[in-house]
C-alpha positions in Angstrom: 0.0 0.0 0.0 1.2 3.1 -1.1 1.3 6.5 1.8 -0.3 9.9 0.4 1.9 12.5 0.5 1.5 16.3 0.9 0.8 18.6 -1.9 4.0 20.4 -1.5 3.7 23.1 -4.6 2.0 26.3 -3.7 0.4 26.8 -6.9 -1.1 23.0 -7.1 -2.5 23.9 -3.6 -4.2 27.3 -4.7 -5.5 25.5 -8.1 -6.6 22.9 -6.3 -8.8 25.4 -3.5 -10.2 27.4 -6.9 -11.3 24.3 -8.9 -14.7 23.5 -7.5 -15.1 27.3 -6.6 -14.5 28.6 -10.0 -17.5 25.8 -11.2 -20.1 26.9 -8.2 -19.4 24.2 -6.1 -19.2 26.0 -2.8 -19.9 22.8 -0.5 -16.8 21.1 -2.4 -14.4 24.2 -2.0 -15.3 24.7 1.1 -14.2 20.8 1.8 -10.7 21.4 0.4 -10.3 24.4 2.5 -11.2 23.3 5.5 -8.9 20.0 5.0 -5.9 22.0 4.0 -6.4 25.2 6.6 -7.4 22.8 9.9 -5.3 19.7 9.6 -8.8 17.8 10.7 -9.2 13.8 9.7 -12.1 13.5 7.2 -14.0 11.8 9.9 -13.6 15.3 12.1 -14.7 17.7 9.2 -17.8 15.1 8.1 -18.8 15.5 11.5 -18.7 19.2 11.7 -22.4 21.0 12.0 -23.1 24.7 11.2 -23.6 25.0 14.5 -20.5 24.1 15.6 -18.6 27.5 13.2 -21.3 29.5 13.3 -22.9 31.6 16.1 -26.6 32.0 15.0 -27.5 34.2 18.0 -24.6 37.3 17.3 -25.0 36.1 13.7 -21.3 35.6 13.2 -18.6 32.9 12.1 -16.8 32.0 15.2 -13.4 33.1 16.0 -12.3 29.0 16.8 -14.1 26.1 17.1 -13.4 22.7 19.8 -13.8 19.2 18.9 -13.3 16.0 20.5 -11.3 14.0 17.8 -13.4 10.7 16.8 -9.7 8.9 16.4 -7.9 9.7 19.5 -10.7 11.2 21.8 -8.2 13.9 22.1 -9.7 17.8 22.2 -8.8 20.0 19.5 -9.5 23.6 19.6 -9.0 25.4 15.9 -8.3 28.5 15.1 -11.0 29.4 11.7 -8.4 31.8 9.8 -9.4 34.1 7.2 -9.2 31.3 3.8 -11.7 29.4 6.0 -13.9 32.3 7.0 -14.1 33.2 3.4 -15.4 29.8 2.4 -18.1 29.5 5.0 -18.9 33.2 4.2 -20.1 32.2 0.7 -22.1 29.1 2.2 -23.9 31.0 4.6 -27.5 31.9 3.0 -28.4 28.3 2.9 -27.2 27.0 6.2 -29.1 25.8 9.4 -27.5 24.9 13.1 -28.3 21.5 12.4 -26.9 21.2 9.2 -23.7 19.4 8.2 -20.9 21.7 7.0 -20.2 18.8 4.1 -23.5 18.5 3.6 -24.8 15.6 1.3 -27.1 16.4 -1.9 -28.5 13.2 -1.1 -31.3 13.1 1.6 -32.3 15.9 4.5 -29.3 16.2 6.1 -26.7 13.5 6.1 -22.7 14.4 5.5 -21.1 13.0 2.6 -19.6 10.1 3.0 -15.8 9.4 3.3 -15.9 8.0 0.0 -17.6 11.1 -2.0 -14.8 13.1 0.5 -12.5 11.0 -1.7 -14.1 11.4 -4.7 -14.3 15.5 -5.1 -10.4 15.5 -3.9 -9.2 13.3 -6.5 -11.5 13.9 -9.2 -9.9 17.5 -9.2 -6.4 16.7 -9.0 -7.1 14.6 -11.8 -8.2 17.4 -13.9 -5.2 19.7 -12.7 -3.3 16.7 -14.2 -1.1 16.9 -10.7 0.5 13.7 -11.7 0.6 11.8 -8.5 -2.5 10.4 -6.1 -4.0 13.1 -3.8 -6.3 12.0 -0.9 -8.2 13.4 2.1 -5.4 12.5 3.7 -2.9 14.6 1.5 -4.9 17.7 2.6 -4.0 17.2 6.4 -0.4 16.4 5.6 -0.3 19.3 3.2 -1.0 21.5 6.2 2.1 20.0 8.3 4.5 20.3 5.0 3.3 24.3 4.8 3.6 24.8 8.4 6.8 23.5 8.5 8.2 25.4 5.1 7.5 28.2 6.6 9.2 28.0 9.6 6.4 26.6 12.2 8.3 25.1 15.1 7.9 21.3 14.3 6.8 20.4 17.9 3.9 23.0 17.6 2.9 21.0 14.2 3.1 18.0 16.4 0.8 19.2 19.0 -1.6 20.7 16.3 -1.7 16.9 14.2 -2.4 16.0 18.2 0.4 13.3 17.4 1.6 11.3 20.4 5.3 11.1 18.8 7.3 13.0 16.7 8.3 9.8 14.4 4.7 9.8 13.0 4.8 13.8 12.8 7.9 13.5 10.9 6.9 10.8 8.0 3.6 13.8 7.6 6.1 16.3 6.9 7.1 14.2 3.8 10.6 15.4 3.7 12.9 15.2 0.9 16.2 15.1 -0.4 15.9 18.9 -1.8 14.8 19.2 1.8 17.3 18.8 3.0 19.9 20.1 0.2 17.4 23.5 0.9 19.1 23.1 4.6 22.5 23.3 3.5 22.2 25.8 1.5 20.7 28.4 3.6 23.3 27.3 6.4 25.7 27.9 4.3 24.4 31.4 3.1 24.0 32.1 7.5 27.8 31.5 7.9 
């Protein structure tokens, strides 16, 4: 079995947020974004209710949000940053407390299901030709490989994928040899 790795090229990543978005598929931009900006397991965001982001009383996307991971039973608190404020913005005129964030087509009101999750990520990394297999999963590592590039302490990324080790933490990262040739070179530009 082959691992996913992280989408490590900034301009994949940005194609890949603008894909569904650019063909009126809010619900399925608003999937990638959230699994890129939160580092959440697909089982977390298909879980997520409108209630749970949004404050329906002070009318108002809230500032962070606290979950109970379904994998580790670990608590997670969340900042929601400004890409994923954006993309709930354009959702809100159809949404109800009850709701499902990833809401299904199919049926009242039902997430999608881990499978469709799969689906809408592949299917347009496909179509951006990205050459290489791109999962739900990809999305959460993407987030470590980004944090990391840009100089997030790698025991704060640790704490954020609420690993229990940094060896796992540290296969996420999906580091490389120009990695690490990239860590030469600036050391060598520092002395």
């Amino acid at each position: 079995m082959s691992t996913t790795q992280p989408i490590r090229n900034k301009n994949q990543i940005r194609e890949l947020a603008e894909y569904y978005l650019k063909r009126g598929k809010i619900r399925n931009h608003l999937l990638i974004i959230i699994s890129v900006h939160t580092a959440l397991r697909i089982s977390d965001i298909l879980r997520l209710k409108w209630g749970d982001v949004y404050d329906f009383e002070h009318q108002s996307i809230r500032e962070n949000i606290t979950i109970v991971e379904k994998k580790t039973g670990k608590p997670k608190t969340i900042l929601l940053n400004k890409a994923i404020k954006a993309a709930l913005t354009l959702c809100l005129p159809f949404v109800q407390k009850d709701f499902f964030l990833i809401k299904s087509h199919k049926g009242e009101n039902q997430a999608i299901s881990r499978i469709q999750a799969y689906r809408i990520i592949s299917e347009a990394a496909k179509a951006l030709c990205f050459g290489y297999k791109v999962s739900c999963h990809s999305l959460r590592k993407t987030f470590g490989y980004l944090a990391w590039k840009n100089g997030i302490n790698p025991v704060i990324i640790m704490e954020i994928y609420n690993h229990s080790n940094f060896a796992v933490t540290r296969r996420y990262l999906g580091v490389t040899q120009e990695d690490k040739d990239e860590a030469y070179i600036k050391l060598a530009n520092l002395i």
